[in-house]
C-alpha positions as CSV (number, residue, x, y, z in Angstrom):
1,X,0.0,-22.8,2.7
2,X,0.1,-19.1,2.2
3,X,-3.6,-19.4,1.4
4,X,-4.0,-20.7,5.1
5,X,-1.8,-17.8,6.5
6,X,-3.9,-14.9,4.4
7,X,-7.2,-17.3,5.7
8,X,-5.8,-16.7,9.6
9,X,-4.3,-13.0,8.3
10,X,-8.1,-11.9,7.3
11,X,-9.9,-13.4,10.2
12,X,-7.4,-11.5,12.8
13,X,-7.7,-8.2,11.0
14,X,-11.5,-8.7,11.0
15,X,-11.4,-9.2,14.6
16,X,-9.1,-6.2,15.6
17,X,-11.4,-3.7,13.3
18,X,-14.5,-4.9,14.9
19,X,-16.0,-6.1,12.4
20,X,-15.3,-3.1,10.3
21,X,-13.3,-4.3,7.2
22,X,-15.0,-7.7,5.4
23,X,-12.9,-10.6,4.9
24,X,-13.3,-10.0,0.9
25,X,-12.2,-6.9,1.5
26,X,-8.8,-7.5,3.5
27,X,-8.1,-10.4,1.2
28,X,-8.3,-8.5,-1.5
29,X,-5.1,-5.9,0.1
30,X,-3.5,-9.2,0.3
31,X,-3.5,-10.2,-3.0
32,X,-3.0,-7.2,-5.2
33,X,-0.1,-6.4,-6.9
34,X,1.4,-3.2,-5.6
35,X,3.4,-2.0,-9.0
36,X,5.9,0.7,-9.4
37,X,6.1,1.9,-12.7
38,X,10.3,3.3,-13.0
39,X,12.1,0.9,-12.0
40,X,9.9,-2.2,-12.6
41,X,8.6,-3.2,-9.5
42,X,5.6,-6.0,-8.2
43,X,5.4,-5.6,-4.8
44,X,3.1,-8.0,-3.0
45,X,1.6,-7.6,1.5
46,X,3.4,-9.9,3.4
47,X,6.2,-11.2,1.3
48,X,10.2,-10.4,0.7
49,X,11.4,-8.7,-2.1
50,X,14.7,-8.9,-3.4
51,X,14.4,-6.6,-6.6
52,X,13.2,-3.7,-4.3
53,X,16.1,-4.9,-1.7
54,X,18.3,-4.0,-4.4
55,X,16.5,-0.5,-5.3
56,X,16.9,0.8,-1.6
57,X,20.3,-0.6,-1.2
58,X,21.3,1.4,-4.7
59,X,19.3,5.0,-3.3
60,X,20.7,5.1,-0.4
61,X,17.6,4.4,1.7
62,X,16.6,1.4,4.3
63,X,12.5,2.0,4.4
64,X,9.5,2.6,2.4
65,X,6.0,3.1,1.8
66,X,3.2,2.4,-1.0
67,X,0.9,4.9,-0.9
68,X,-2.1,6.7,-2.5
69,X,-4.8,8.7,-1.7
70,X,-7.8,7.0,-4.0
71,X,-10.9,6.0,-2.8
72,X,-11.0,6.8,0.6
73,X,-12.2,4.3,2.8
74,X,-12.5,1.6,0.1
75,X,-15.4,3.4,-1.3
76,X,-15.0,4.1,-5.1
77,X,-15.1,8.1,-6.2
78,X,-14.3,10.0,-9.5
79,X,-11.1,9.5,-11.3
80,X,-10.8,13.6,-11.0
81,X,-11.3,13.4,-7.3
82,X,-8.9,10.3,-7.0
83,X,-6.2,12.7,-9.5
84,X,-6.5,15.6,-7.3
85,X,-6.4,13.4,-4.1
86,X,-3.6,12.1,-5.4
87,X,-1.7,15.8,-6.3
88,X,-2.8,16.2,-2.5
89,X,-0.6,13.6,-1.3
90,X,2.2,14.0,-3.5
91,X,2.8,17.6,-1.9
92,X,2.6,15.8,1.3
93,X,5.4,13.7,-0.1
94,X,7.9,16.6,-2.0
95,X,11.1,15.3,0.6
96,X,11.6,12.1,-0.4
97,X,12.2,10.2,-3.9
98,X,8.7,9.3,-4.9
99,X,8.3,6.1,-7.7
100,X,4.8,6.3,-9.4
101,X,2.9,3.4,-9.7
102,X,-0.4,1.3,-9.3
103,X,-2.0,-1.2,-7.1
104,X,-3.7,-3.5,-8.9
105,X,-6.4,-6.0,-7.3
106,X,-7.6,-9.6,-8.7
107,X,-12.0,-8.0,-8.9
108,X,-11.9,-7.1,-12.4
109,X,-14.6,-4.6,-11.0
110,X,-12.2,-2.4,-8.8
111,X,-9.8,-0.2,-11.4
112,X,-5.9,0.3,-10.3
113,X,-5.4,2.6,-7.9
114,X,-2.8,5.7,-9.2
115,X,-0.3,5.2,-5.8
116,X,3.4,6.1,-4.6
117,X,6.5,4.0,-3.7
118,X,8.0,6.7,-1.3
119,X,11.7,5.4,-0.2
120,X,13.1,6.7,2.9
121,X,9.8,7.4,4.9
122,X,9.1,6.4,7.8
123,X,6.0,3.5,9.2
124,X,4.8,6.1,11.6
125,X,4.9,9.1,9.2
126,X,3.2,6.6,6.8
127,X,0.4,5.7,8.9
128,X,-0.2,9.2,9.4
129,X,-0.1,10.4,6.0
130,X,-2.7,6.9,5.5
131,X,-5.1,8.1,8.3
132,X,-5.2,11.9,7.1
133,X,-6.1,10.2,3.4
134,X,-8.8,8.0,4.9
135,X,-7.1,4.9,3.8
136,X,-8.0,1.3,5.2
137,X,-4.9,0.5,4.6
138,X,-1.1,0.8,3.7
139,X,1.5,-1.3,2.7
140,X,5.3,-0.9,4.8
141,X,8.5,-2.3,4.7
142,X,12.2,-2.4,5.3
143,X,15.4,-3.5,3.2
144,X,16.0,-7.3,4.0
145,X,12.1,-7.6,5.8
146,X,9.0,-9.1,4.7
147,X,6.8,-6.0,3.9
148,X,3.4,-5.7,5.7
149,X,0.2,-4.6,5.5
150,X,-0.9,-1.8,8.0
151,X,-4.7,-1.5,8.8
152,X,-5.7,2.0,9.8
153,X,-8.5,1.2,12.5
């Protein structure tokens, strides 16, 4: 069944970005493994999480984000440029508790992603930060909600 929904999932997103993102591409956001590395986090689009319920209920905080600033635009660049993307971000990022982690995609071919769990931010500041890092895509969510996966089109 949840194979249906990311089927439907993919097809709408195709649809609102015109074409724009493949349907490889958006199942592939839908089937990584977003990872935090301290506290040991799998995060997955679409889906609750009671172990990260737990983690925001225990800081204090009610939202989040995952968040990096590697490959911009899907398109694969250097591991420096990714790192010093990355630094980039993280200044972006200095007033609220930041988790490091990875995401981490089924294609063997595409390398984890260095990325962020940022507590306490909000969906619109994320979507911002995403759009000025030329993401596709970001993943959102709050305590006791199913997180979800943003497109930035």
């Amino acid at each position: 069944m949840i194979h249906l929904k990311n089927k439907i999932r993919c097809l709408y997103h195709i649809l609102r970005s015109g074409n724009r993102l493949s349907y490889s591409l958006i199942d592939s956001y839908l089937k990584t493994r977003y990872l935090v590395f301290n506290p040991s986090l799998s995060i997955f689009a679409e889906s609750f999480n009671p172990m990260l319920d737990l983690f925001l209920k225990e800081q204090g905080r009610t939202e989040w984000a995952y968040l990096t600033a590697a490959n911009p635009g899907s398109k694969i660049i250097s591991v420096v440029e990714n790192q010093k993307r990355n630094q980039e971000l993280r200044l972006e990022l200095k007033a609220f508790p930041v988790f490091e982690g990875e995401g981490r995609g089924e294609d063997s071919f595409w390398n984890p992603e260095f990325s962020f769990l940022v507590l306490g931010i909000s969906e619109k500041n994320s979507l911002s930060l995403g759009k000025k890092f030329q993401q596709n895509a970001i993943l959102v969510g709050k305590m006791d909600q199913r997180s979800k996966l943003k497109f930035l089109y």
